[in-house]
C-alpha positions in Angstrom: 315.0 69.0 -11.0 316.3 65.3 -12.0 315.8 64.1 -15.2 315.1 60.6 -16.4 316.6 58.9 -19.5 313.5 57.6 -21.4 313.6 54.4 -22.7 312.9 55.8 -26.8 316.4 56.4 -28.6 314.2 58.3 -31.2 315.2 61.7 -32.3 310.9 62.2 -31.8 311.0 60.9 -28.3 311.4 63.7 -25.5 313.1 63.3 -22.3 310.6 63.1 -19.5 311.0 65.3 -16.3 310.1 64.8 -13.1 310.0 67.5 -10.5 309.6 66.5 -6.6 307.4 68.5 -4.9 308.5 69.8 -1.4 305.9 68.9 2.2 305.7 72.8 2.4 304.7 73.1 -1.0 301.9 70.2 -0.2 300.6 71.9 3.0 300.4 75.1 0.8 298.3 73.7 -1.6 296.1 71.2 0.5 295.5 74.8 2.9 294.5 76.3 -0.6 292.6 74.0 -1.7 290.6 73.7 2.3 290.2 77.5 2.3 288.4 77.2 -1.0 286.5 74.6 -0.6 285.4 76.3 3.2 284.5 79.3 1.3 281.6 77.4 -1.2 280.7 75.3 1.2 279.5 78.7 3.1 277.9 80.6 0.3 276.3 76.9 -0.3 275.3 76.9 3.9 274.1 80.9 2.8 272.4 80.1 0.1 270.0 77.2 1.9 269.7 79.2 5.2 268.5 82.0 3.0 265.7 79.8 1.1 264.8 78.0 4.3 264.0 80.8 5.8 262.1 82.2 2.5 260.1 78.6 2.3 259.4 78.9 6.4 257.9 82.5 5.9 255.7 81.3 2.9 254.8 78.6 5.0 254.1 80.9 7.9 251.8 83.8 5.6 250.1 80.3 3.8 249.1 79.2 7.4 248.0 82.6 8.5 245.6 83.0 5.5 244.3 79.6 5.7 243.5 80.4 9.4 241.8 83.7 8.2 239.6 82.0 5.4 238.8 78.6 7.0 240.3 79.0 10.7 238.3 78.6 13.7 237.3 82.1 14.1 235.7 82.3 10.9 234.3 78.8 11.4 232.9 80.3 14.4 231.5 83.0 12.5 229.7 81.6 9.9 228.2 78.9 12.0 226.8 82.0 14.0 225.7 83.4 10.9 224.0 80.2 10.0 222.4 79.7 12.8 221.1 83.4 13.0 219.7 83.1 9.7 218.2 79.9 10.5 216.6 81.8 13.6 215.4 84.4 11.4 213.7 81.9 9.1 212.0 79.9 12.0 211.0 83.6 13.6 209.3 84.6 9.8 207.5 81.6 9.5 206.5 81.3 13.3 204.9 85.5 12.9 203.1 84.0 9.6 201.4 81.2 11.3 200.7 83.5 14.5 199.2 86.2 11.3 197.5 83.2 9.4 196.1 81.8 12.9 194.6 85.5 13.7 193.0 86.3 10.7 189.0 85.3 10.6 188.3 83.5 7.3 184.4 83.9 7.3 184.3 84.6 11.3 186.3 81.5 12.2 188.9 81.7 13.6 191.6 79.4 12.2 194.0 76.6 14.1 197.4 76.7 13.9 199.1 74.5 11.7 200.6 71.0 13.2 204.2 71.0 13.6 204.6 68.0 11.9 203.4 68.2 8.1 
């Protein structure tokens, strides 16, 4: 170690030191310092792998239930369903005409109704 006079004569005033630091004791510390910062940076790398694959599987089980409740196979299935029921209300009102049309009010016999009423 070399020290410096300081320019203060004061009995206050302390003498300044300098120390001079070595390359190997640079390289030490900069490969300290690298070895650190590689070690957050892959518990940081860890940490978002980790919740990306979390968000991709919520994604995933949204996208799976959305499919279930509104996906074409239960589009499918309740445009069947409407249309059976739709069948079933044309069939119900067809056999009541066909009844109403066979059924003799005072021995005549009456028309069917027009399609269009």
């Amino acid at each position: 170690m070399t020290q410096l006079p300081t320019a203060c004569a004061a009995p206050t005033c302390r003498r300044a030191t300098i120390r001079f630091v070595t390359a190997s004791e640079t390289i030490a510390a900069l490969t300290a310092a690298l070895a650190a910062e590689r070690t957050a940076r892959q518990q940081a790398e860890a940490r978002a792998s980790s919740a990306e694959a979390l968000i991709a599987y919520y994604k995933l089980q949204i996208a799976k239930l959305r499919r279930a409740q509104y996906g074409p196979s239960s589009e499918h299935g309740r445009k069947l369903l409407d249309q059976l029921e739709l069948q079933l209300e044309e069939a119900a009102a067809s056999a009541a005409e066909d009844e109403a049309a066979a059924t003799p009010i005072n021995g005549a016999v009456m028309k069917p109704a027009p399609a269009t009423i």
